[in-house]
SEGUKOL-836847 format. One record per residue: residue number from 1; x, y, z of N, C-alpha, C in turn. Coordinates in steps of 0.02 Angstrom, whole numbers, plus 50000, padded with zeros to 5 digits. Each point is the difference from the previous one (the first is absolute). Last residue first. Example, Ala and Ser with C-alpha at 12.3 -4.5 7.8 and 13.67 -1.06 7.14 Angstrom:
REM residues 2
+------+-------+-------+-------+-------+-------+-------+-------+-------+-------+
: sepa :    nu :    nv :    nw :   cau :   cav :   caw :    cu :    cv :    cw :
+------+-------+-------+-------+-------+-------+-------+-------+-------+-------+
:    2 : 50642 : 49888 : 50354 : 50042 : 50059 : 50003 : 49961 : 50055 : 50037 :
:    1 : 50015 : 49714 : 49996 : 49955 : 50059 : 50000 : 50045 : 50060 : 50000 :
+------+-------+-------+-------+-------+-------+-------+-------+-------+-------+
REM end
This chain:
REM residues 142
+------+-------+-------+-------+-------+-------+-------+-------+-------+-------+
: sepa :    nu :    nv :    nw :   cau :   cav :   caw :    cu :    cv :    cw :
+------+-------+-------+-------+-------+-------+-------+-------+-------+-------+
:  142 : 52847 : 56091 : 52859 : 50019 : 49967 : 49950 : 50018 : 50015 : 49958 :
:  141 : 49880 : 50131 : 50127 : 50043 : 49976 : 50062 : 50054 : 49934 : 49947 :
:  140 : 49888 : 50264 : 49921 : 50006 : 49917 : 50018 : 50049 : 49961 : 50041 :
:  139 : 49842 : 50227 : 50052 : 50065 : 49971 : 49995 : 50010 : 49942 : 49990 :
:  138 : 49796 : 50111 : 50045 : 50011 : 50008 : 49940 : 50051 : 49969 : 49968 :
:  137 : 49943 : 50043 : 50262 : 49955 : 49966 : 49947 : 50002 : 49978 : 49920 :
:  136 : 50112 : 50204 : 50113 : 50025 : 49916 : 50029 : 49973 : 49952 : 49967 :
:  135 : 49916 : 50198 : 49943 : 50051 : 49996 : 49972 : 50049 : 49941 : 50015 :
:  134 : 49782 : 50061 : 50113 : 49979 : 49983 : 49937 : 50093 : 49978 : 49955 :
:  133 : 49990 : 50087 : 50205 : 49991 : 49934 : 50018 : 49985 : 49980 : 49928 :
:  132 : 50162 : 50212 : 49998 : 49940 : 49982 : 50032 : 49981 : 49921 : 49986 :
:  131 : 50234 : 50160 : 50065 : 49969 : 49933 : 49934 : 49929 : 50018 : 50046 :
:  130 : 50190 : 50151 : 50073 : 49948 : 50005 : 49958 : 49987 : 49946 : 49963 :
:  129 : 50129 : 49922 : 50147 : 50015 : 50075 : 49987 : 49961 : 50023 : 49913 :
:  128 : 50063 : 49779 : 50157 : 49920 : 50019 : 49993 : 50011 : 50083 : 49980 :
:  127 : 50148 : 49801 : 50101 : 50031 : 50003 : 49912 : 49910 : 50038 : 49971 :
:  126 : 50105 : 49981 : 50222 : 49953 : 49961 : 49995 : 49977 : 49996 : 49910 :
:  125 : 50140 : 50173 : 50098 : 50011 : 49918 : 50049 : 49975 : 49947 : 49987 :
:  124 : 49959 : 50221 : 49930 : 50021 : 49961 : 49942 : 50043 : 49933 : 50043 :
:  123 : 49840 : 50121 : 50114 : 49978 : 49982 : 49962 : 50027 : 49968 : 49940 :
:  122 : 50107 : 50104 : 50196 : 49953 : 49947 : 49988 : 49976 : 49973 : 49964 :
:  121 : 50227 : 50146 : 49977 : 49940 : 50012 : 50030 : 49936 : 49932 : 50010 :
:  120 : 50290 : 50034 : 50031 : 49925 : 49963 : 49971 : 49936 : 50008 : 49999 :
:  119 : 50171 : 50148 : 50069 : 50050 : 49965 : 49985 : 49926 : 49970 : 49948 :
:  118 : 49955 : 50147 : 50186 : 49961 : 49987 : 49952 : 50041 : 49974 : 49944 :
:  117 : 49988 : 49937 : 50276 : 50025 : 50041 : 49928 : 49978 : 50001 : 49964 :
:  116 : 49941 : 49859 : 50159 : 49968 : 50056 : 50009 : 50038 : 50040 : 49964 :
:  115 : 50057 : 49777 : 49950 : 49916 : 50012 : 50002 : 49985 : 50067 : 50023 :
:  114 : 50234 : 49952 : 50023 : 49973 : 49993 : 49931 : 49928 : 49999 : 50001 :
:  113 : 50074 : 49976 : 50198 : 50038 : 50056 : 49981 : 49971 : 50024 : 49922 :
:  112 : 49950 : 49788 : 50116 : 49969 : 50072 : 50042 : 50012 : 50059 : 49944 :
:  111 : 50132 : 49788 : 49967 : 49944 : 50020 : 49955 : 49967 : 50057 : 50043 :
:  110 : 50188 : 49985 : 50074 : 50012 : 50009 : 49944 : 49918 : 49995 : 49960 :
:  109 : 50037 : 49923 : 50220 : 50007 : 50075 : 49987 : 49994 : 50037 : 49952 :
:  108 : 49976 : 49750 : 50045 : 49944 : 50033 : 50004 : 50021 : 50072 : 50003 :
:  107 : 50182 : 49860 : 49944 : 49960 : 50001 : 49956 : 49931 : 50058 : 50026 :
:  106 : 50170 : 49991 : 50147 : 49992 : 50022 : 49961 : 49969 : 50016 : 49953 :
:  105 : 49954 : 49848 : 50186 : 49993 : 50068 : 50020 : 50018 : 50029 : 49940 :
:  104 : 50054 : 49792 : 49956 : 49937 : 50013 : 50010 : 49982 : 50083 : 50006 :
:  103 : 50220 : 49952 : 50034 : 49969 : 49982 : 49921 : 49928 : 50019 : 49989 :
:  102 : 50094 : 49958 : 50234 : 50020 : 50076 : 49977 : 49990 : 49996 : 49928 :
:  101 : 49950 : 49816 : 50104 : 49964 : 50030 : 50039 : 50024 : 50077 : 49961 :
:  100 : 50125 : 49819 : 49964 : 49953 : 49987 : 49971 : 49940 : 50071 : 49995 :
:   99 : 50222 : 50016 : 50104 : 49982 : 49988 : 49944 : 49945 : 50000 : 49960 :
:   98 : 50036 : 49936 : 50205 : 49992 : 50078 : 50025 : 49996 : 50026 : 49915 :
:   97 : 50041 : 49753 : 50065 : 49919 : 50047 : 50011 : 49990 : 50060 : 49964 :
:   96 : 50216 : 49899 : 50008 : 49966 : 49999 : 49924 : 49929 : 50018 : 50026 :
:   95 : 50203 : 50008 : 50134 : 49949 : 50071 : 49974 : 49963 : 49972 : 49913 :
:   94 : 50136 : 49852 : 50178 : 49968 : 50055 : 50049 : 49961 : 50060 : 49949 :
:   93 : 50119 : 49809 : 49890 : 49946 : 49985 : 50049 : 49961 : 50024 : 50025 :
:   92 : 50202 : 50072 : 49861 : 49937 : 49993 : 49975 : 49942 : 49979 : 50032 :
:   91 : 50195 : 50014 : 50105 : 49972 : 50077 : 49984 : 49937 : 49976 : 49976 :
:   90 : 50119 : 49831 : 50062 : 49975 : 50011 : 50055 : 49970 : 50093 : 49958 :
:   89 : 50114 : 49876 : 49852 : 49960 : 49956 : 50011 : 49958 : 50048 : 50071 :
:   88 : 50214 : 50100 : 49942 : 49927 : 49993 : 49938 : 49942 : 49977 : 50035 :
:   87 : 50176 : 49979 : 50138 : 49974 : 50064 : 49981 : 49963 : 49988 : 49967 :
:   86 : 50109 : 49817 : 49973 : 49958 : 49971 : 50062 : 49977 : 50100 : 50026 :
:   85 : 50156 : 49948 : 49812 : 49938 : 49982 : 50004 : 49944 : 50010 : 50048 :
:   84 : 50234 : 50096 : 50024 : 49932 : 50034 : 49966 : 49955 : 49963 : 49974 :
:   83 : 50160 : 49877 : 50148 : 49964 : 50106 : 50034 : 49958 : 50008 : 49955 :
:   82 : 50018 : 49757 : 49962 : 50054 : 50036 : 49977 : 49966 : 50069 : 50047 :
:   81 : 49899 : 49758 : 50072 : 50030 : 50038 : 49926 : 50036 : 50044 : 50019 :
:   80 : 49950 : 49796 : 50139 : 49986 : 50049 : 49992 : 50026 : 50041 : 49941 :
:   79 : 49999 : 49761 : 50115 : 49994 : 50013 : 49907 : 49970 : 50052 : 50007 :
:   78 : 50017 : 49935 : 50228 : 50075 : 49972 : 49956 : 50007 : 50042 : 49935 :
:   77 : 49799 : 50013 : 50130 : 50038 : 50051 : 50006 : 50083 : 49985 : 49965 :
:   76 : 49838 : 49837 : 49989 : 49960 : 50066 : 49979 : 50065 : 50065 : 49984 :
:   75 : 50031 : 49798 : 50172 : 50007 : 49991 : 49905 : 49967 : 50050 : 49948 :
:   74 : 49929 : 50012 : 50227 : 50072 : 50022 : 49998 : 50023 : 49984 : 49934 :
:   73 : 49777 : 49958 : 50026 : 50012 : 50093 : 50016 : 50082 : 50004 : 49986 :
:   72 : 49914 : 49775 : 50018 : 49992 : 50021 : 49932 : 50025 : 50072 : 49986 :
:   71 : 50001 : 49881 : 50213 : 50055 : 49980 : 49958 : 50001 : 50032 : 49920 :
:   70 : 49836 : 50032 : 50182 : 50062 : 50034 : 50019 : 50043 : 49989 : 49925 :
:   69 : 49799 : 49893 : 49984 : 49992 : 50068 : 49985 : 50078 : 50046 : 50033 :
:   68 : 49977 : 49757 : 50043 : 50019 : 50036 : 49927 : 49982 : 50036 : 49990 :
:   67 : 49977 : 49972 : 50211 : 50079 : 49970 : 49998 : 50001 : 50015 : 49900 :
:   66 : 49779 : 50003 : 50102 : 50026 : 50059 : 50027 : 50090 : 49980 : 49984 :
:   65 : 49787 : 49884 : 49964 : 50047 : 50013 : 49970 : 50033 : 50065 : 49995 :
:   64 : 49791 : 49967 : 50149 : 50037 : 49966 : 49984 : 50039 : 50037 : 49933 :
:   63 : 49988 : 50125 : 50208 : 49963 : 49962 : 49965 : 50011 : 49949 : 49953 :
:   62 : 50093 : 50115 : 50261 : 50013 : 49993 : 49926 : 49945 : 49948 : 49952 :
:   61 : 49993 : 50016 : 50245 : 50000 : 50072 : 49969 : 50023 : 50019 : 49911 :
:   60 : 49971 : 49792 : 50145 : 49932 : 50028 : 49998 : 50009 : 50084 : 49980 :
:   59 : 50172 : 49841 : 50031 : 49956 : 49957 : 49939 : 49948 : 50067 : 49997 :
:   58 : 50141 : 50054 : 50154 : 50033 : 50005 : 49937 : 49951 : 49963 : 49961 :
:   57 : 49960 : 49970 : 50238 : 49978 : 50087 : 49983 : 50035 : 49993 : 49905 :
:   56 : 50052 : 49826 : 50152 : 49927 : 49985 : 49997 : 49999 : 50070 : 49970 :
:   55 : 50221 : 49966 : 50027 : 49959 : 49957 : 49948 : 49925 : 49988 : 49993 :
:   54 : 50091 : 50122 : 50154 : 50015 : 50031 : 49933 : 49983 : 49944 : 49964 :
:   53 : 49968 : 49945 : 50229 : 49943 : 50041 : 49983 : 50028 : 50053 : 49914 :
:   52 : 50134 : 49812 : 50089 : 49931 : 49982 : 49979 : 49960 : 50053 : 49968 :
:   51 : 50230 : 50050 : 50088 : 50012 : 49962 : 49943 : 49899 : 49986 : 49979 :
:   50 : 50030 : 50091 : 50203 : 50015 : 50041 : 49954 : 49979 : 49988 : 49918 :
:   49 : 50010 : 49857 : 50224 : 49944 : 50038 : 49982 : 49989 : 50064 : 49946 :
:   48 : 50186 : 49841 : 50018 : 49960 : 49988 : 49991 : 49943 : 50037 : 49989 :
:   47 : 50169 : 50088 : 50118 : 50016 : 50016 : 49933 : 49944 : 49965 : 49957 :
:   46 : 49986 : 49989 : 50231 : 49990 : 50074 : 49971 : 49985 : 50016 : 49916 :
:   45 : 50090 : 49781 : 50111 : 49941 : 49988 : 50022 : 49968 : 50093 : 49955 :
:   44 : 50217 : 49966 : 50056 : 49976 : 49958 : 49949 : 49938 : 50013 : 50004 :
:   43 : 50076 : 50103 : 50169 : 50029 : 50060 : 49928 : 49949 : 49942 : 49933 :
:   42 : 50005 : 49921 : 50239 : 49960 : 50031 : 49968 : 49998 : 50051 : 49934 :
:   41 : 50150 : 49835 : 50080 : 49946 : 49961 : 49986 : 49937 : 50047 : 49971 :
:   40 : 50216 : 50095 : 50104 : 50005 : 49962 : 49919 : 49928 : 49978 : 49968 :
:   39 : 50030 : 50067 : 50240 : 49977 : 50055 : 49984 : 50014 : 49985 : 49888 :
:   38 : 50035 : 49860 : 50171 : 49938 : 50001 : 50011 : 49981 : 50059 : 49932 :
:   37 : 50207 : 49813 : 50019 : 49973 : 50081 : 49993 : 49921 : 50006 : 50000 :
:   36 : 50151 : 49760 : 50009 : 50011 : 50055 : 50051 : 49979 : 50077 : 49993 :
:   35 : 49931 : 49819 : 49826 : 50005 : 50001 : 50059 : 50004 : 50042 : 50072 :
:   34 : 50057 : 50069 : 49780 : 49934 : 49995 : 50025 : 49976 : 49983 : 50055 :
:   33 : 50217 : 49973 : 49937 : 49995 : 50059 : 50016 : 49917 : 50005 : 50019 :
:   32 : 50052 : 49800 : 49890 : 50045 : 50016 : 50071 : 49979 : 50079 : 50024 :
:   31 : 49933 : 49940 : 49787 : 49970 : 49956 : 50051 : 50042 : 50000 : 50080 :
:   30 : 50111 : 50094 : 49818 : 49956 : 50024 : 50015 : 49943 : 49977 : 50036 :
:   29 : 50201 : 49910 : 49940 : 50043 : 50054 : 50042 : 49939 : 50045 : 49995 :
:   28 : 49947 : 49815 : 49880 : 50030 : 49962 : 50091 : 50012 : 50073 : 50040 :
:   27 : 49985 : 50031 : 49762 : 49927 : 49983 : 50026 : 50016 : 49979 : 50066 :
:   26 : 50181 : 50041 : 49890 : 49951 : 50077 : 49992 : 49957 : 49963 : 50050 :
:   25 : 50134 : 49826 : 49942 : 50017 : 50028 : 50043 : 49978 : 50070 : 50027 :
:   24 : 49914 : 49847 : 49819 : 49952 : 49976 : 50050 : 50055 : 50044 : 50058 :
:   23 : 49939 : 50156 : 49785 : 50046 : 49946 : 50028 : 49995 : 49974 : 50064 :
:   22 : 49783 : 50109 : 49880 : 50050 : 50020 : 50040 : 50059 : 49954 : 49997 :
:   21 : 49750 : 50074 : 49844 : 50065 : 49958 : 50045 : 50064 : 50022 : 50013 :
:   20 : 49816 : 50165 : 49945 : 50021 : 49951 : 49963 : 50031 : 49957 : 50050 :
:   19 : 49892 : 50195 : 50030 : 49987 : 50004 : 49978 : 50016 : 49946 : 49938 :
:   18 : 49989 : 50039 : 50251 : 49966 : 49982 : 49981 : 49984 : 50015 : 49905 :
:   17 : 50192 : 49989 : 50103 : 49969 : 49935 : 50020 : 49922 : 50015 : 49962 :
:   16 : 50146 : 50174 : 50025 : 50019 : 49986 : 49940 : 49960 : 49913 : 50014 :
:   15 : 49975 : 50166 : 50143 : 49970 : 50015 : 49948 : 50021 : 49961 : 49963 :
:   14 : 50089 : 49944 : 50174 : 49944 : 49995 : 50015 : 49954 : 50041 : 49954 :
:   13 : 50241 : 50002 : 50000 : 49978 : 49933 : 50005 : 49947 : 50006 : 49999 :
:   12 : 50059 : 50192 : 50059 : 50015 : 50018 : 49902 : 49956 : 49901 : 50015 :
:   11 : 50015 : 50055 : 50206 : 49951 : 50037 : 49980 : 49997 : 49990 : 49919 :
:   10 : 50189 : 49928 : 50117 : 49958 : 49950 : 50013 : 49933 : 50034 : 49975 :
:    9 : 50200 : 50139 : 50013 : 49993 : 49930 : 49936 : 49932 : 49961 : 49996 :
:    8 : 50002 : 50182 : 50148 : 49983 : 50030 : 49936 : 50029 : 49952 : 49933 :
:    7 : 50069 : 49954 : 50236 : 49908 : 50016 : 49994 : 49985 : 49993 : 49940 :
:    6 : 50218 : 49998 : 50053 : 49970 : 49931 : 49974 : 49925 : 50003 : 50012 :
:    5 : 50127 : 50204 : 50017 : 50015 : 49975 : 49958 : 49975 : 49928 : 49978 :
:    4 : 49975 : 50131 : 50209 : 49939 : 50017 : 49933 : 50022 : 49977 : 49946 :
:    3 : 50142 : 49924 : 50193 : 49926 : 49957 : 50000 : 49951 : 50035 : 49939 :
:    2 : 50237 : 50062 : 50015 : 50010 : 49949 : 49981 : 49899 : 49972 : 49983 :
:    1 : 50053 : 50199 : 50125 : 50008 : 50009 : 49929 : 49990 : 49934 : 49963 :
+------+-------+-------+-------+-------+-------+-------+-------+-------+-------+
REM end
């Protein structure tokens, strides 16, 4: 019991070395153990190969300014609005297309509608109900 107990000190020692300095009695009571542990030397040695290959993989998976695009998203989320703003806002987003798109479609119904009715007939569409060209012609314009 006693021996997994100073395993698992001397193990915490040996992450914590390599992640800062040690007290020179930490450090004696770890250089010692090393010493005598075959099987210590290689955990270190593991963790190394660890410690490198993330630091070799993290530059190369994140782009740059990747630390203020985090930082901005979360400050983002700080100064979130109110339930029913932030509804609004996300309604109006999702259907001002559909909006647009459904106006249009109207308008063109409405005139369809009115051109093949006889609501307007054509000709006075065109302000031409019985005038002849001679009578246009005639009209002062001044």
């Amino acid at each position: 019991m006693k021996g997994k107990e100073t395993d698992r000190k001397v193990l915490g020692l040996l992450y914590r070395s390599l992640d800062g300095d040690l007290k020179d009695k930490d450090r004696k009571k770890l250089d010692e153990a090393l010493e005598r542990s075959e099987e210590l030397r290689k955990e270190k040695e593991k963790i190394l190969v660890q410690r490198q290959a993330l630091a070799d993989s993290a530059s190369q998976s994140f782009g740059p300014y990747f630390a203020e695009r985090v930082m901005n998203r979360i400050e983002g989320l700080r100064q979130t609005k109110n339930g029913w703003e932030a509804f609004y806002e996300n309604f109006m987003a999702a259907f001002r297309k559909v909006a647009i798109v459904s106006a249009a479609v109207l308008v063109l119904l409405i005139s369809y509608n009115v051109i093949k009715s006889d609501i307007v007939p054509e000709d006075e569409l065109f302000f031409m109900a019985g005038t002849t060209m001679e009578e246009i012609l005639d009209l002062p314009l001044f």
